[in-house]
MIKOL-556994 format. One line per 3 residues: their letters; for each residue y negated, z, x of N, C-alpha, C. Coordinates in Angstrom, 2 decimals, padded with zeros to 5 digits. Example, Ala and Ser with C-alpha at 12.3 -4.5 7.8 and 13.67 -1.06 7.14 Angstrom:
BEGIN
as = 005.69:007.80:013.19:004.50:007.80:012.30:003.30:007.80:013.20 | 002.25:007.08:012.85:001.06:007.14:013.67:-000.03:007.87:012.90 $
! end
This chain:
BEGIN
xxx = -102.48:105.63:105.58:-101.06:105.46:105.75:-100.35:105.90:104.48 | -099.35:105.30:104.19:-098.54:105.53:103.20:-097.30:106.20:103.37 | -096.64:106.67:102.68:-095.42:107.35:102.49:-094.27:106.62:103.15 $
xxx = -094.27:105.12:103.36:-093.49:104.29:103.50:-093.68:104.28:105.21 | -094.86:104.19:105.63:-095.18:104.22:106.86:-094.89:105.48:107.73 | -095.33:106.91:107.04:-095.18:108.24:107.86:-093.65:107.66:108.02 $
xxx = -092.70:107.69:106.95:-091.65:107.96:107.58:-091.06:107.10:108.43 | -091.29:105.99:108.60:-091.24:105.07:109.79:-091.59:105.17:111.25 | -093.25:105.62:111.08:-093.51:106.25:111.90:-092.61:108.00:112.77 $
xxx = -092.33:108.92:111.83:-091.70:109.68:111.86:-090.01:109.46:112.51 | -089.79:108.40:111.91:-087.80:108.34:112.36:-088.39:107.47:114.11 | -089.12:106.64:114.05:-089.44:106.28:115.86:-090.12:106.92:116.50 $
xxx = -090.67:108.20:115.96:-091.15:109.27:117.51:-089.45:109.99:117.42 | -088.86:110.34:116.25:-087.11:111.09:116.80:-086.46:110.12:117.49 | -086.50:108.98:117.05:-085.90:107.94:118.04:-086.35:108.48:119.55 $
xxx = -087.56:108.04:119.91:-088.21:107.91:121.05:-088.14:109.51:121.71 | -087.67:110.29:121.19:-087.87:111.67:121.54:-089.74:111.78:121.73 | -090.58:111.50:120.98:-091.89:111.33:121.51:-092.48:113.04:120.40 $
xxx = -092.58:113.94:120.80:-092.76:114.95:120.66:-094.27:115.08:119.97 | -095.05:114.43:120.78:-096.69:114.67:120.31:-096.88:113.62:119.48 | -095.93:111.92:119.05:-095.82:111.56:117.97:-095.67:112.09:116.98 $
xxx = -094.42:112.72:117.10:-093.98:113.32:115.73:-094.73:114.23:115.10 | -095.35:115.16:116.03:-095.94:116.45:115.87:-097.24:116.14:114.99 | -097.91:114.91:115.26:-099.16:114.30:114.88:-098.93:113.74:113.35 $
xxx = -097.57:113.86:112.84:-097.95:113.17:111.71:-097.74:114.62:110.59 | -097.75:115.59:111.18:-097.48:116.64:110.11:-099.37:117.30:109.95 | -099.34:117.99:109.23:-100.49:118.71:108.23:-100.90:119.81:109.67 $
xxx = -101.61:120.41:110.04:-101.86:121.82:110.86:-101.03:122.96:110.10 | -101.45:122.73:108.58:-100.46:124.14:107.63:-099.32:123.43:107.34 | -098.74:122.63:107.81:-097.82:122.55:107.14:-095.97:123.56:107.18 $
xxx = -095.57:122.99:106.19:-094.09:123.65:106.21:-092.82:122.83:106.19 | -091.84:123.04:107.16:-090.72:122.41:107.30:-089.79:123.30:107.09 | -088.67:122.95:106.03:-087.89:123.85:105.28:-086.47:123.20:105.86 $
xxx = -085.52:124.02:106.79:-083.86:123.37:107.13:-082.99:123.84:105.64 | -082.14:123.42:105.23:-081.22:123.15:104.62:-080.64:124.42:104.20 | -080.68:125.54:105.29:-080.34:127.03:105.50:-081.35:127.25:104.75 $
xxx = -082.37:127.33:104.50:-083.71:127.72:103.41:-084.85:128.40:104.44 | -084.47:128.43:106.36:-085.05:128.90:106.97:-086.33:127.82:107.07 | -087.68:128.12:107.28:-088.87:127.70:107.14:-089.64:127.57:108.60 $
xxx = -090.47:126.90:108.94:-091.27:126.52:109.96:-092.54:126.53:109.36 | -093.79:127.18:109.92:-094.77:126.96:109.06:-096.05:126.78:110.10 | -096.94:126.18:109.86:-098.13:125.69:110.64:-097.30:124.87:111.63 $
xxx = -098.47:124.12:112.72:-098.11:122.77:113.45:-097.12:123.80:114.50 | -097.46:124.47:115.14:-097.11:125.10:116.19:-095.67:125.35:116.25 | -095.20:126.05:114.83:-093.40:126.53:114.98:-092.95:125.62:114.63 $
xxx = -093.54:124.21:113.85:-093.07:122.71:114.10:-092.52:122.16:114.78 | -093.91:122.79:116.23:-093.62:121.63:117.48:-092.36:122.76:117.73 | -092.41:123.78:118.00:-091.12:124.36:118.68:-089.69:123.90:118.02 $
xxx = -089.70:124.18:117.21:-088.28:123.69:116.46:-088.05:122.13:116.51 | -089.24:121.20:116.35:-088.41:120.21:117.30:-088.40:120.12:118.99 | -089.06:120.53:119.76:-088.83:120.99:120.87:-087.10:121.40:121.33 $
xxx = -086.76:122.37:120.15:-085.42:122.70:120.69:-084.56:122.06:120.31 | -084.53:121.01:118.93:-083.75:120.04:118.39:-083.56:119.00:119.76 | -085.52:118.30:119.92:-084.71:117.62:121.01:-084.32:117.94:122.38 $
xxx = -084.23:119.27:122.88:-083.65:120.23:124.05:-082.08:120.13:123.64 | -081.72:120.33:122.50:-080.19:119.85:121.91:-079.53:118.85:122.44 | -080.72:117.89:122.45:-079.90:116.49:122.40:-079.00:115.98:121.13 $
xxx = -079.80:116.83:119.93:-078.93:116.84:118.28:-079.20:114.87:118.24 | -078.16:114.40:117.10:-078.34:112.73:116.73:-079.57:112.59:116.07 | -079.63:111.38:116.81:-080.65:110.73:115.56:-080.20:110.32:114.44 $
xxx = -081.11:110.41:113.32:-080.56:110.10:112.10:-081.08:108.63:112.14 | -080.52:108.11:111.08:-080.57:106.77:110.77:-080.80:106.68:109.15 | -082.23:106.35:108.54:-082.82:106.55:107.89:-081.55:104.96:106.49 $
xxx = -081.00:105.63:105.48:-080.26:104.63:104.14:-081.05:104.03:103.61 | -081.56:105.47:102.28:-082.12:105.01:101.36:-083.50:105.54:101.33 | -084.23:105.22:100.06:-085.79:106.19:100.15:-085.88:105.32:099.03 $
xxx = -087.36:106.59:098.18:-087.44:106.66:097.12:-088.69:106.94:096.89 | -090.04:105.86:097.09:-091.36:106.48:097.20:-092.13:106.55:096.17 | -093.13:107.34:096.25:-094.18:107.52:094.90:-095.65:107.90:095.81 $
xxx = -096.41:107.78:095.43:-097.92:107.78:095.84:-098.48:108.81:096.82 | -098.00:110.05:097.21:-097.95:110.49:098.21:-096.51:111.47:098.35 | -095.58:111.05:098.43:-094.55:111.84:098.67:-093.55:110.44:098.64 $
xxx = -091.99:110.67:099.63:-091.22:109.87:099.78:-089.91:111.12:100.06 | -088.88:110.24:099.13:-087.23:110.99:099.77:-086.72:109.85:100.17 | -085.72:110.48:101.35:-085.14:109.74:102.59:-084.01:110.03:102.28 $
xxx = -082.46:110.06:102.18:-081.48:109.51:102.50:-080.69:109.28:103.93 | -080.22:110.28:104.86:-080.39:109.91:106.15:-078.96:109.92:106.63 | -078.47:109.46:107.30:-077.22:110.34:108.04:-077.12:109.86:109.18 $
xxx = -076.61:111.07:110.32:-076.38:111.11:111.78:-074.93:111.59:112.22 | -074.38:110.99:112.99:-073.16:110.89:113.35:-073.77:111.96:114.93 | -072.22:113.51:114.32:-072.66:114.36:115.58:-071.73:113.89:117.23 $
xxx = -072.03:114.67:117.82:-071.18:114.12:119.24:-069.63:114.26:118.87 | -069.55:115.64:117.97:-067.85:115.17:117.70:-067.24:114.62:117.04 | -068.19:113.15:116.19:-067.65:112.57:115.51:-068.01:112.44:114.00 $
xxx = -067.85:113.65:113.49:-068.34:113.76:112.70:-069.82:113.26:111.97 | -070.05:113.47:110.38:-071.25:112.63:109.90:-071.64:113.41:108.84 | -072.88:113.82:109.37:-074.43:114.77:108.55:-074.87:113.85:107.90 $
xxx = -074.60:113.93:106.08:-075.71:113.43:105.42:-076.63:114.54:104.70 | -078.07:114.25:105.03:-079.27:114.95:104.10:-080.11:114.11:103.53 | -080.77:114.68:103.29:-082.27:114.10:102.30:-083.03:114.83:102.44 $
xxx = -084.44:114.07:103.15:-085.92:115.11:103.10:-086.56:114.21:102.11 | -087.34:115.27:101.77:-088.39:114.95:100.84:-089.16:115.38:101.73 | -090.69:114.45:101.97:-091.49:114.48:102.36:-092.87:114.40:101.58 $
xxx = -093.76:115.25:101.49:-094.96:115.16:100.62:-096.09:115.43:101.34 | -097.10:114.10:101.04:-098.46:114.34:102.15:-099.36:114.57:101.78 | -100.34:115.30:102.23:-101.09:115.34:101.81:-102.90:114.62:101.54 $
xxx = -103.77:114.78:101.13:-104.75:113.79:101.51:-104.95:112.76:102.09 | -104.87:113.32:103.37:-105.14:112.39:104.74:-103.99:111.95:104.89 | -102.73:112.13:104.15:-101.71:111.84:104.75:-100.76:111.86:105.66 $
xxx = -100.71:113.48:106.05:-100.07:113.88:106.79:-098.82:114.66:106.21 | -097.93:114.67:106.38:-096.95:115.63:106.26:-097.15:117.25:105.92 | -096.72:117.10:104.80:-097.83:118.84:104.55:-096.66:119.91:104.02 $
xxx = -095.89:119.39:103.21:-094.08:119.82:103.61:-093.15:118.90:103.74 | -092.22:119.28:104.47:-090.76:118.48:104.11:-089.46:119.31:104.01 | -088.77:118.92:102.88:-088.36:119.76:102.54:-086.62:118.50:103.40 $
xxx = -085.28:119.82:104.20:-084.01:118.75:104.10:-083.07:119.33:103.41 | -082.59:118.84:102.52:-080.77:119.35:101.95:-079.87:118.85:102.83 | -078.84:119.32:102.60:-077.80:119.25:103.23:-076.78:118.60:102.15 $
xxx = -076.20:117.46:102.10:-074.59:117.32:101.51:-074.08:117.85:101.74 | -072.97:118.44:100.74:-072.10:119.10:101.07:-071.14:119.04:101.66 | -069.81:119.42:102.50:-068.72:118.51:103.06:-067.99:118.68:102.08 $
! end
């Protein structure tokens, strides 16, 4: 799988709320970094933190632009919240070997 694919794969398990999709395309070590600089590390505090994202009921993002290279891709995303308002970030995603998600890193735009 390619860079082009994880994240495809990746934005239709958040679509789908499909939890053990999503969870499956990351690394066992891997690290997920929020915008705050707070960190998630191995599969496990993964699955929890999206667990409670989708316990939120937070938006789906809707994937712009992207920017790929041979194992790593940046995304471009923005999600419109319930009050209207509109979150743009950018993950960088970098895989590893096998091609799994091994970090992803999201910024935040600024308002």
């Amino acid at each position: 799988m390619d860079p082009v694919d994880v994240t495809e794969r990746y934005f239709a398990s958040i679509r789908a709320r499909d939890l053990n999709g999503l969870v499956a395309l990351y690394a066992e070590d891997a690290c997920f970094t929020l915008p705050n600089g707070r960190e998630f590390n191995g599969i496990e505090a993964i699955r929890e933190m999206h667990r409670s994202v989708f316990a939120a009921s937070a938006p789906s993002p809707t994937p712009l632009a992207s920017i790929a290279g041979a194992s790593s891709i940046a995304v471009e995303i923005e999600a419109r919240l319930p009050d209207g308002t509109v979150r743009r970030t950018a993950n960088f995603y970098y895989l590893n070997a096998s091609a799994r998600i091994q970090r992803l890193n999201v910024y935040m735009r600024g308002g």
